[in-house]
C-alpha positions, 0 to 999 in steps of 0.5 A: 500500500505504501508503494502504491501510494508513493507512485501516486504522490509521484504521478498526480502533479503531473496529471494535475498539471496535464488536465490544467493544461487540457481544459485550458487549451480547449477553451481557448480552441473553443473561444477562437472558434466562436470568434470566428463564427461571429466574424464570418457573420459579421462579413457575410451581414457587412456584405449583404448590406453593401450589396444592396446599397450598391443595387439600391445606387444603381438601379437598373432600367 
């Protein structure tokens, strides 16, 4: 028992310091994902708009 848990105290900082880094780099991909996701909205609503002021502009005859 003695050795199981010395091999445990020896293994579980780095386990720790693994799942840190895990959840910290998946909110990180999560977050740059969202971010893209909006900007993508944002080009594809900043498009439209600029694509109607242009038919509005020139309407055709």
């Amino acid at each position: 028992m003695g050795t199981a848990m010395a091999i445990f105290s020896t293994v579980a900082p780095s386990i720790g310091v693994g799942a840190i880094f895990f959840f910290v780099i998946r909110a990180v991909m999560r977050a740059d994902r969202r971010e893209r996701e909006y900007l993508r909205e944002l080009d594809r609503l900043e498009e439209e708009k600029a694509n109607s002021e242009s038919r509005d502009s020139h309407p055709e005859s």
